[in-house]
N, C-alpha and C positions, 0 to 999 in steps of 0.2 A: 877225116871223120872215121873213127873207130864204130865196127860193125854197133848196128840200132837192133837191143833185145828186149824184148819183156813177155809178158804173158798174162794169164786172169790173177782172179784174188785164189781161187782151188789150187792153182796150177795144172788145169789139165789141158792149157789151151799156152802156147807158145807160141813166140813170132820172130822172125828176124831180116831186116833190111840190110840187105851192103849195099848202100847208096846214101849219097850227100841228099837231105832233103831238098823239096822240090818250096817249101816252101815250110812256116812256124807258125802258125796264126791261133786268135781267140776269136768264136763264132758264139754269137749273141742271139741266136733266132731262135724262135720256142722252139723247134723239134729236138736243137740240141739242149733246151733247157730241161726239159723232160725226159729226153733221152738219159740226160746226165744225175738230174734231180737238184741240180745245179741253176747259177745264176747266168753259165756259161762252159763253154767248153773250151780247152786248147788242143789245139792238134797239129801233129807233125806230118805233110805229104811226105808219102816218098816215093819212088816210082812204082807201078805195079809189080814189073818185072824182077825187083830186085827183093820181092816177098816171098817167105817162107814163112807158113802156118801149119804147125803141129797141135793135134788135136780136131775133136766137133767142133764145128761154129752154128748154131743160128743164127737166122737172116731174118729181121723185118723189113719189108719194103715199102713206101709211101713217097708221095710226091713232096718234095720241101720245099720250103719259100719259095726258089727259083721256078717252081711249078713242073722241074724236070726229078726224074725216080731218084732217090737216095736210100739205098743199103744201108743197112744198120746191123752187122754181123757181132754178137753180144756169146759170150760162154752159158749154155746151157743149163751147167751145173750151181754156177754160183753168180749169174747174171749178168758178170761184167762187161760193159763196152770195152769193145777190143778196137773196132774199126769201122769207116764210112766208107765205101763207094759210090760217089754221086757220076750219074750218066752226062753231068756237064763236068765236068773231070776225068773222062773215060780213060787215063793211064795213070793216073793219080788214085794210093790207098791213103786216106788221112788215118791215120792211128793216136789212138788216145793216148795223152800224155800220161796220165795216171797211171796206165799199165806196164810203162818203160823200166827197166831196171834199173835204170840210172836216168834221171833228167836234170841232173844237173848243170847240162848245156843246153838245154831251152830258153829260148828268150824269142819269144813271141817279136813278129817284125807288123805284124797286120789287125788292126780287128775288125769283123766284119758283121756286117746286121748290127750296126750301131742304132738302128731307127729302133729294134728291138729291144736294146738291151735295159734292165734295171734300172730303176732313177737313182738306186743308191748305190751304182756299180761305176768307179772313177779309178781306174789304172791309169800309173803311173809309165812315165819312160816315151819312147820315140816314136810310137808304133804310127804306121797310117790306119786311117778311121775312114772306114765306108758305112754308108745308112743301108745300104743292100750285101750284095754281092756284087765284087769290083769284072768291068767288063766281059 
């Protein structure tokens, strides 16, 4: 896995993983539907440690679905989601797929808050489907 880049829609906010994600999913629960303005979100974990962020970030914090704190760190200047830190994931930064330089190797393996999702939201392919959040 070739180093993971991207940044905001400004560019004043940068990010860079060297690490094999930890995981590829689409998450169905209204924080990220709102958060995103979307029907859903996909995100790429990757370790914490292997993150590098150039740039401000702002942070909103709230509890999600799971009822434990999830970070929502967004660019100031031009509003983008950049990245989640949920406190039930404490080594885990999910990163917006949308902000990646290249996502052209994404392919989502999980979706998750299916009990959540759109009645007119039906992807396709292999993925496993949880109504929550899996264990």
């Amino acid at each position: 896995m070739p180093q993971i880049t991207g940044g905001c829609l400004c560019g004043k906010v940068r990010y860079s993983a060297n690490a094999e994600p930890a995981f590829v999913g689409v998450c169905h629960c209204t924080d990220c539907q709102k958060f995103t303005g979307s029907a859903f979100s996909i995100i790429v974990g990757v370790p914490k440690q292997a993150m590098t962020i150039e740039g401000k970030l702002s942070t909103y914090s709230k509890a999600g679905d799971t009822g434990k704190t999830v970070e929502r760190r967004f660019c100031p200047e031009c509003g983008s989601s950049i990245a989640d830190e949920a406190s039930a994931l404490p080594d885990v930064v999910m990163l917006s797929t949308g902000t990646l330089d290249d996502a052209s190797w994404v392919k989502p393996s999980m979706e998750i808050f299916c009990d959540s999702a759109q009645s007119w939201v039906h992807l396709q392919g292999e993925m496993k489907r949880f109504p929550k959040m899996p264990g």
